[in-house]
C-alpha positions in Angstrom: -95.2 55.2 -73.8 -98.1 57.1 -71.9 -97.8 57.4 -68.4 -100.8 55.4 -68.2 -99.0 52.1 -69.5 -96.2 52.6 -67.6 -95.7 49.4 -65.7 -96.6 49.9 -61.5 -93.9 48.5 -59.6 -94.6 45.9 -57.4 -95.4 46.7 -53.9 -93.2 46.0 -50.9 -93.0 41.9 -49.5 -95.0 41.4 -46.7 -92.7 39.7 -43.6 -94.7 38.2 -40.8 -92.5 37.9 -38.3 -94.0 34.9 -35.6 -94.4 35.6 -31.9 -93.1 33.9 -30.2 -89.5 33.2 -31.5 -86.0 33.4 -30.4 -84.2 32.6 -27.0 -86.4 30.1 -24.6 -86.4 30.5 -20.9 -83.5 27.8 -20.7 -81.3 28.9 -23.1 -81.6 32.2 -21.7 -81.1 31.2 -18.4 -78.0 28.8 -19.7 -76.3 32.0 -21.3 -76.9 34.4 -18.3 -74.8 31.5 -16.1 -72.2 31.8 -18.3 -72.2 35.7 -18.3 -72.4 35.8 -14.6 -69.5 33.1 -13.8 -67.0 35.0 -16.3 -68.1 38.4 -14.2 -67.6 36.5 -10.8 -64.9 34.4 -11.3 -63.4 36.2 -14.6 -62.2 34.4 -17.4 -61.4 31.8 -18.7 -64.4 30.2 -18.0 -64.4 26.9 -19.3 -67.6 25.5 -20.5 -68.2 21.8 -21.4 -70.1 21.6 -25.0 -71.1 24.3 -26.6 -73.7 26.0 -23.7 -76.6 26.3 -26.9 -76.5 25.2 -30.2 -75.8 28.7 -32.1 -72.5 29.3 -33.4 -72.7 33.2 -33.2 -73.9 32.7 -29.2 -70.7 31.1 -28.8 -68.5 33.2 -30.5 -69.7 36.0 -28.6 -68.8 34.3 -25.2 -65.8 33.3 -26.6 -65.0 36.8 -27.4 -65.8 37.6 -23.5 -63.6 34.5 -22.4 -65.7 31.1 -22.4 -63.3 28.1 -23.3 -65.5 25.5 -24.8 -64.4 21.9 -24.5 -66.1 18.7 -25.4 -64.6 16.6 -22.4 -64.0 17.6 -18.6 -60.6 16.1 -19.0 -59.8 19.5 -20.6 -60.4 21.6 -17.7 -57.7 22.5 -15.8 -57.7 20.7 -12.6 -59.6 22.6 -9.8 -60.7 24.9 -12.5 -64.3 26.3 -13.0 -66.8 24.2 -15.5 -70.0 25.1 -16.6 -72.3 22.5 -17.9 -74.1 23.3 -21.0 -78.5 23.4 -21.4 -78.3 19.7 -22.8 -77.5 18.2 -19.9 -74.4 15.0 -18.9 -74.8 11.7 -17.6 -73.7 11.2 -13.9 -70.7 9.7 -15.0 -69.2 13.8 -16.3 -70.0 15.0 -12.5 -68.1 12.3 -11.1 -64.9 12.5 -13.2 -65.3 16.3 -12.6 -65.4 15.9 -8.9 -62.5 13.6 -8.9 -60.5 16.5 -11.2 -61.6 18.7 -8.2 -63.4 21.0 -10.9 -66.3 23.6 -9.5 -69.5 22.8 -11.3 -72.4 24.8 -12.4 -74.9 23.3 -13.9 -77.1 25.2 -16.8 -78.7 22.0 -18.0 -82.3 23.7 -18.9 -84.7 22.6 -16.2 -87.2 20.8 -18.5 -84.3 18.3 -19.3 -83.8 17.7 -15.8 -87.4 17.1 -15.6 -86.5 14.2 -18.2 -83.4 12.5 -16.3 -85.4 12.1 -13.3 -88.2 10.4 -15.0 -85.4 8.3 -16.5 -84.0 7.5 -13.3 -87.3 7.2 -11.6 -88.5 4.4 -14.2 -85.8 2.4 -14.1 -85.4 2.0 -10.4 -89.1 1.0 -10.9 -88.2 -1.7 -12.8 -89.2 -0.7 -16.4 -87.7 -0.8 -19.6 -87.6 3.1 -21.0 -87.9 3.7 -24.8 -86.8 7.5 -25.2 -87.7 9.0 -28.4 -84.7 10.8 -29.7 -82.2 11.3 -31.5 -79.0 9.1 -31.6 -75.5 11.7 -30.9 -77.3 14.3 -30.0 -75.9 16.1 -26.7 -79.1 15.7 -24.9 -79.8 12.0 -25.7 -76.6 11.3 -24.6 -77.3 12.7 -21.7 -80.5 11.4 -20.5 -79.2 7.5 -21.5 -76.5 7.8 -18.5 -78.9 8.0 -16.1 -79.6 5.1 -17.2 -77.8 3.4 -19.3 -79.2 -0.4 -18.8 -83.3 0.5 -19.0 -83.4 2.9 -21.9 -83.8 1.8 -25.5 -83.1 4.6 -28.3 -86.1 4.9 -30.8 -86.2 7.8 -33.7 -89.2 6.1 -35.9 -92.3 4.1 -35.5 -90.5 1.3 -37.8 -87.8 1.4 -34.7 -90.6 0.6 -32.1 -91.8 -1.9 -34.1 -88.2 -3.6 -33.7 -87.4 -3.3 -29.7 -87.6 -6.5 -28.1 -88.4 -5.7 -24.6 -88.7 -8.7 -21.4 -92.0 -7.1 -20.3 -94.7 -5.6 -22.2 -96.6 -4.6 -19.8 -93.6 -2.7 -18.1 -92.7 0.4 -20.3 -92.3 3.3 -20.3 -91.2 6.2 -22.6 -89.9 9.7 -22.1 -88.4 12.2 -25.1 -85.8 14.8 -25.9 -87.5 17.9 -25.6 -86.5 19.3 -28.7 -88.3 17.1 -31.5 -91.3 18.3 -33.5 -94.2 17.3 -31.7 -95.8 15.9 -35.0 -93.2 13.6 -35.1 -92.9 12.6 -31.4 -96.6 12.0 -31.6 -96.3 9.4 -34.5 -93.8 7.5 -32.5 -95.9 7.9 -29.4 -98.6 5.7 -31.4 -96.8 3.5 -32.2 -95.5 2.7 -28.8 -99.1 2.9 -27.6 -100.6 0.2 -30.3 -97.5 -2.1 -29.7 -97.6 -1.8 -25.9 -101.3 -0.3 -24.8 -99.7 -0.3 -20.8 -97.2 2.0 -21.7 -96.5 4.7 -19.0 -95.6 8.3 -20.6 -94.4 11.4 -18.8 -96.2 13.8 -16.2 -96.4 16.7 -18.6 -95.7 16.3 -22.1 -91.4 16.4 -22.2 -91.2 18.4 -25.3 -90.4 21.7 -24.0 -93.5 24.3 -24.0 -91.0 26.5 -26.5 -90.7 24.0 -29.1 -94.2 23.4 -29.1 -95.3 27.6 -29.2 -92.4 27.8 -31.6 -93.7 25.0 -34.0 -97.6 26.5 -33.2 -95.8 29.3 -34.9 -94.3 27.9 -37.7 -97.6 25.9 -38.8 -99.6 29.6 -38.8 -96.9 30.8 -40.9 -96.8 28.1 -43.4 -100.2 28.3 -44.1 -99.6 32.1 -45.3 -96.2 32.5 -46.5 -94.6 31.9 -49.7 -91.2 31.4 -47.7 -90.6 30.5 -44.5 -87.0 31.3 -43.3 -85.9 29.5 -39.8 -83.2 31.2 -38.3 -80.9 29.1 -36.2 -77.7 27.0 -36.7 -77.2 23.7 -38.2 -76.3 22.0 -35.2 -79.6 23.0 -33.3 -82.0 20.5 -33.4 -85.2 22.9 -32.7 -84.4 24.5 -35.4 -84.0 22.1 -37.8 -87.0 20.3 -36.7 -88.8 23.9 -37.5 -88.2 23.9 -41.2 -89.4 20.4 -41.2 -92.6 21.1 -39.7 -93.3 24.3 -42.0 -93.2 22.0 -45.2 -95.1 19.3 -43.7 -97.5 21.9 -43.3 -97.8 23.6 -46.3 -94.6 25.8 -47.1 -94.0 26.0 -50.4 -90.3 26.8 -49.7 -88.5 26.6 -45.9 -85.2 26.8 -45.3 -82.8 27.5 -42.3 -80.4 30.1 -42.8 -77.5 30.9 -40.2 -77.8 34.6 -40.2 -78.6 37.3 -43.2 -74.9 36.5 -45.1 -76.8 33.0 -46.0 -79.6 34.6 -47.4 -80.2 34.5 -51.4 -81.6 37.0 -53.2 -82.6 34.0 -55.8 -84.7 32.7 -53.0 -87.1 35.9 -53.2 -87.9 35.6 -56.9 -92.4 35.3 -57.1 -92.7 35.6 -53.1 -94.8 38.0 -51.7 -95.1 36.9 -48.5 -92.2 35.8 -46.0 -92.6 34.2 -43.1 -89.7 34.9 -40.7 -89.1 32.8 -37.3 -85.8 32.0 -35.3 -85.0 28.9 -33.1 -84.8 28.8 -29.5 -81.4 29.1 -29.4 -80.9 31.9 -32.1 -80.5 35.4 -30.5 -83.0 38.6 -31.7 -80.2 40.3 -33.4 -79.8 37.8 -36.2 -83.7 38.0 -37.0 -82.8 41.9 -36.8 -80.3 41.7 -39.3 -82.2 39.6 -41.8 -85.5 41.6 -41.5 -82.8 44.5 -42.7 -81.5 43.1 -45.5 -84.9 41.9 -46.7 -85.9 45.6 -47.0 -82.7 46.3 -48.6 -84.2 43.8 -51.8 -85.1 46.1 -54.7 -89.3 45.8 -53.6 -88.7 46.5 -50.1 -90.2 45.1 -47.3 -93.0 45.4 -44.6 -93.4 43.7 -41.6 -96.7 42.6 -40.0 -96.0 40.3 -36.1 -97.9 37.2 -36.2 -98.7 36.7 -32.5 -99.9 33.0 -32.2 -98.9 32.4 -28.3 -98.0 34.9 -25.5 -95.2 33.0 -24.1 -94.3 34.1 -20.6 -91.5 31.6 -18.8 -88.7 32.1 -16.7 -86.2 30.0 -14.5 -84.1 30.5 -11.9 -80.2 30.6 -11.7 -78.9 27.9 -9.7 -77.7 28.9 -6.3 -74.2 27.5 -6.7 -73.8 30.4 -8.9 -75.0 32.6 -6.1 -72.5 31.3 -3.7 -69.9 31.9 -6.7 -71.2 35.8 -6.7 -69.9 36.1 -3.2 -66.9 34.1 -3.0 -66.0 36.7 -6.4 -66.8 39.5 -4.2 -64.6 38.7 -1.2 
């Protein structure tokens, strides 16, 4: 065969890698509390639920001393206990302050935003439908603050169902981690069934899911494949893959870390589009950009900026006072 019919190999994959991705204010802010209460106080550290929703952030503060427990009864009494970015109903801080435990709080600041409009409307005298999804750590949450207003609603056929005493007093808050699209559906529906509906100061899904789906819609529109890295059990994340395909993705799917990664996925895709959740840390985009360039065609990667994302929160103070009673 002449060198002039020898077949050209194909070039390298493009990966646009979106911007922003990756740890959120709160998440970061949730993780540095748990950092800086094992440094103050040393470990074990006993944190109740785990502090984000990414197996591989908790196995690394496992690996530095967290104890993760599901219930406060598990705490030692008089024992440190940090509360995780979902948030608890009332009813953990009291059974905690009756075990004598020392609380710090790292429930992220926007869901805080959300219990006190839940506790704000009900002492109002309405009836609350939060959007949300049943089990989830946050939901669970925001319901025991109050428990005899709030109705649980996932669907617009589930608005279409509540039986409310007033119509003309609702009012309707959400977990901040759903996809917008969907919230925004539900929203609707609330809005046709019950036009006097009262909604949130400020839209209650948090400013990083929104950027982070913003994202995601950009890069279904030009990848092939999207890939969503982030755990199972995080509900950003999931609700990211969802959002690429309703938005054009060919193929999205949420992948752990770069072990869960199949070369069989790659076969005909030229482009990838490469994101993380909000509670996914950079190394595991990191690792999977690398073993995308490891494929046999290489790899090239182009940021997608789509929002300069700048947001920050403070530690609480309890943990200051923790910082000096560990340096005495």
């Amino acid at each position: 065969m002449s060198a002039t019919h020898l077949p050209t190999a194909a070039p390298p994959r493009t990966v646009l890698l979106a911007a922003p991705r990756g740890f959120c204010a709160g998440v970061d802010r949730a993780i540095k509390i748990v950092e800086l209460a094992l440094e103050a106080n040393g470990p074990p550290v006993h944190v109740r639920h785990a502090i984000v929703h990414n197996t591989h952030v908790v196995a690394d503060l496992e690996a530095k001393g967290a104890v993760f427990v599901e219930d406060e009864s598990e705490v030692p009494e008089g024992a440190l206990v940090v509360f995780s970015a979902h948030g608890v109903p009332p009813s953990v801080r009291e059974r905690s302050a009756e075990r004598g435990l020392q609380m710090l709080d790292a429930t992220c600041p926007l869901v805080t935003k959300v219990h006190y409009e839940a506790r704000e409307y009900a002492e109002r005298g309405y009836d609350i439908v939060l959007i949300g999804h049943a089990g989830h750590q946050e939901v669970i949450g925001t319901v025991g603050h109050a428990p005899d207003a709030i109705h649980l609603v996932e669907t617009p056929e589930d608005v279409a169902a509540l039986e409310l005493d007033d119509p003309d007093r609702v009012a309707y808050i959400s977990q901040t981690t759903l996809s917008v699209d969907d919230a925004n559906r539900v929203i609707s529906a609330l809005r046709e069934r019950f036009p006097n509906a009262r909604g949130p100061r400020g839209d209650d899904i948090c400013y990083a899911t929104q950027n982070r789906q913003d994202a995601v819609r950009v890069l279904a529109e030009r990848a092939d494949l999207v890939l969503v890295v982030g755990s199972d059990t995080s509900s950003n994340s999931k609700r990211m893959v969802e959002v690429a395909l309703d938005h054009g993705a060919p193929v999205a799917r949420l992948i752990d870390n770069e072990a869960a990664l199949d070369p069989a996925w790659l076969d005909g895709v030229d482009t990838v589009g490469l994101t993380s959740g909000a509670s996914a840390p950079e190394v595991l985009v990191d690792e999977v950009i690398s073993a995308l360039m490891a494929q046999p065609r290489g790899a090239s990667v182009q940021t997608l900026d789509v929002v300069d994302e700048q947001m920050h929160f403070a530690l609480p103070a309890s943990l200051r006072r923790l910082q000096l009673a560990g340096a005495q």
